[in-house]
C-alpha positions, 0 to 999 in steps of 0.5 A, a space after each residue: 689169091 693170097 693163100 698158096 696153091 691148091 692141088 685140083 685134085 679136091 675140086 675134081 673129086 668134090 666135082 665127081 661126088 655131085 655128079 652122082 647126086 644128078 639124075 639123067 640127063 642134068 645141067 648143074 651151074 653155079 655163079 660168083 658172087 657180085 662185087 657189091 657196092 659201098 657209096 659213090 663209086 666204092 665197093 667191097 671187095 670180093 668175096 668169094 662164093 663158096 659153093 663155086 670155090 667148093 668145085 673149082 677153086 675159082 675166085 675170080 668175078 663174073 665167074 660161071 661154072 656148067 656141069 652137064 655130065 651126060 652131054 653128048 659132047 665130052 667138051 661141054 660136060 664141065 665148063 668153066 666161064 670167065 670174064 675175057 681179059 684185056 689190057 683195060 682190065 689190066 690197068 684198073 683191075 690187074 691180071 685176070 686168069 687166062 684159060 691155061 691159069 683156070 684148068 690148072 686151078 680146078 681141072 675143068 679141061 674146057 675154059 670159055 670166055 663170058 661172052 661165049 656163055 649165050 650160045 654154050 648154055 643152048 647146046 647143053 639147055 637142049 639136051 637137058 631135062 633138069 636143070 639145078 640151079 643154086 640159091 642161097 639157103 641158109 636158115 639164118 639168111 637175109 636175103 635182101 639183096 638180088 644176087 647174079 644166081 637169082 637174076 641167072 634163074 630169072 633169065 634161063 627160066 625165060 627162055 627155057 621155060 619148059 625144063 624140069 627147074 629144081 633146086 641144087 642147094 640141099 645137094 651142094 648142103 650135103 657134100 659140103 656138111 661132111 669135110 674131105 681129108 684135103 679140107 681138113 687140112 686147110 682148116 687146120 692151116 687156118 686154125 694154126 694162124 689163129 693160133 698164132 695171132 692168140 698166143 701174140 696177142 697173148 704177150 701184148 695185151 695189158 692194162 691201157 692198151 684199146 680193143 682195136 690195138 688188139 685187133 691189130 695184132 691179130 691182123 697183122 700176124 694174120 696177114 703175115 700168115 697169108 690169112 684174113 679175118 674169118 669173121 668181123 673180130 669181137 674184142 670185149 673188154 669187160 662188160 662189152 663181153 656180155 654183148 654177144 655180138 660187139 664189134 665196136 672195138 674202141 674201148 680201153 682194156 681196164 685192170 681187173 677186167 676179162 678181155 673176151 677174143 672171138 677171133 679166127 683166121 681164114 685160110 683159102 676160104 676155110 674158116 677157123 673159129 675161136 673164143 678166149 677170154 683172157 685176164 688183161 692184168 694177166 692173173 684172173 680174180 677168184 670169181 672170174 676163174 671160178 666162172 672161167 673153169 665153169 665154161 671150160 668144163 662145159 665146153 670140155 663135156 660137150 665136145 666129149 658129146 660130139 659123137 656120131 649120130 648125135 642129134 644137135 638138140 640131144 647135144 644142146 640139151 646135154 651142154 644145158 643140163 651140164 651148164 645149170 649144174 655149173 651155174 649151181 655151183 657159182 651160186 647164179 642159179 637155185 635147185 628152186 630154178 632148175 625143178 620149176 624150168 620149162 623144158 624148152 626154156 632151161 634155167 641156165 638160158 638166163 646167163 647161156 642164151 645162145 646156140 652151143 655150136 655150129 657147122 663150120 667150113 668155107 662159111 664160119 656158120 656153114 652149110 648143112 643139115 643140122 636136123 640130122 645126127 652128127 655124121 663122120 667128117 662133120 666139123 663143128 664149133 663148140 661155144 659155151 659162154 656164161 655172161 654176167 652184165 651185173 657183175 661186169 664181164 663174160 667168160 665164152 670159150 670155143 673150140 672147132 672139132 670134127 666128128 669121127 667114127 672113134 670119137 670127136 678130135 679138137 682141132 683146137 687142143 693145142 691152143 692155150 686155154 686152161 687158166 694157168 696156161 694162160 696165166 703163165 704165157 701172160 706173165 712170161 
């Protein structure tokens, strides 16, 4: 692993909160992801699966763990599988956890080889009456390809086909919505290393230099910090803003011109996520710094809008009407064009058109249950962007924040983002 150590103690205790969720008499198992294949014989690297690191930390392939809390053998009620290592896998792949490595990780006392699965999976399967098994839920999934969780629920369905089989996603969605304190703090490792990489690219970006030289600052200073990229890096220069999801990246950085960076660090599998645009001459026109200050009030109202028991709706539609009346100001919209809106299709749409935020976690679009009020603990990105292709270029700003009973705390709020700020590290 690159990140630094983490005490077992969070996976332990996100352990315990899902073993209360499980009535009598459950068994709850969750897999690794699959290595997934490139052309060849390449593949991608790992990565990953959340909801395994969530109650383990484990990171390894081929990886199973078995919750069973009320077997009558206190050995087999947190079970933790792992590939066996051998002096093969060490030459091709490098060290592999050993039994002793896995329980310092995630605190489950009782680690057994793969192999031994066939044979443990009995004994709890005939103690059991329910069974939770996990899938990828996500509402914006593609399922497309056949994960080792479905070919897992293909094979124990087979040979146990009388147990009560339900669904252990929406209990793993509601625990991992609400973020721990140790949590926090991994977000924070990651937003400070993004952080870092913005104010770097800060003083290398000018007229000339390509979007993916950009990039590389980023990356570099990224994996100096012990982080990678959270998400496929957006670095738009000029019109190429106005492309929501723009990842070619090759484009020389024009005076005159915004640079959008929709950039963030990933730290331990915690994900920040940020949004700048920057001047790349280093000083923004009038236009674009009255289009900027537009963004960034929305932005600043609507994170001020993030309180508990907030609906994301009631939230959106807020970000909207406060966005049309920008959109006013900057001559983009008339009163005309805000009377005669559709109330599901407000006017601000036609230069706002996508979501004002998501949850945000071990996946930048994470987990959770976003048809309920905001609750403490629930950390949420706040993206208003406004894109104006005919005029060449796009303002998005984001910041991440976490929902508390005394108000939303920006997790961002020391990251430059007022124009003058900006400006003036710029020119320095």
């Amino acid at each position: 692993m690159r990140h630094a150590p983490i005490a077992n103690q969070l996976f332990l205790a996100n352990r315990d909160r899902l073993r209360r969720l499980l009535p009598p008499r459950s068994v709850a198992i969750v897999n690794a992801n699959d290595i997934l294949p490139t052309n060849a014989d390449g593949s991608l690297p790992l990565h990953p699966n959340s909801d395994l690191f969530y109650l383990s930390g484990i990171e390894q392939a081929e990886s199973l763990l078995l919750l069973a809390p009320d077997h009558s053998d206190e050995k087999l009620r947190e079970v933790l599988f792992l590939l066996e290592p051998n002096e093969l896998l060490r030459i091709w792949e490098g060290h592999k956890l050993s039994k002793a490595e896995a329980t310092e990780i995630s605190g489950v006392k009782t680690v057994k080889w793969t192999g031994e699965l066939r044979s443990t999976l009995h004994m709890v399967m005939c103690e059991s009456e329910h069974v939770f098994l996990n899938t990828n839920e996500h509402k914006r999934a593609s399922i497309e390809v056949e994960t080792r969780d479905a070919r897992f629920i293909r094979d124990c369905q087979n040979r146990y086909p009388l147990h009560d089989y339900q669904r252990l996603a929406p209990l793993l969605h509601r625990l991992r919505v609400v973020k721990s304190a140790a949590e926090i703090d991994l977000l924070k490792e990651a937003i400070q290393i993004t952080d870092a990489g913005f104010r770097r690219v800060l003083g290398f970006v000018k007229p000339g230099v390509a979007e993916h030289e950009v990039e590389a600052e980023f990356a570099h200073e990224f994996t100096r910090r012990r982080g990678k990229f959270a998400y496929n890096p957006i670095v738009a220069a000029g019109g190429n803003a106005c492309v929501l999801h723009y990842h070619a990246n090759d484009q020389v950085c024009r005076d005159g011109d915004v640079l959008l960076l929709d950039v963030a660090a990933s730290y331990a599998n915690y994900n920040a996520d940020l949004t700048r645009t920057i001047p790349i001459n280093g000083r923004f026109t009038p236009r674009q710094r009255a289009v900027y200050d537009a963004v960034l009030r929305v932005l600043r109202g609507s994170i001020a809008g993030a309180t508990v028991g907030k609906l994301t709706r009631d939230w959106t539609r807020e970000s909207q009407a406060m966005m049309n009346e920008e959109l006013l100001r900057l001559g983009l919209l008339t009163v005309d064009d805000i009377a005669k809106q559709d109330p599901n299709e407000p006017a601000c749409r036609k230069y706002f058109m996508h979501g004002l935020g998501h949850p945000l976690g071990l996946d930048v679009h994470d987990v959770g249950f976003t048809h309920e009020p905001f609750a403490p603990g629930w950390v949420l990105t706040v993206e208003p962007g406004i894109y104006l292709p005919q005029e060449g270029f796009g303002v998005r700003l984001e910041n991440d924040i976490v929902v508390t009973e005394n108000g939303p705390v920006d997790l961002m709020a020391h990251i430059p983002i007022e124009a003058d700020e900006i400006e003036s590290i710029m020119a320095r």
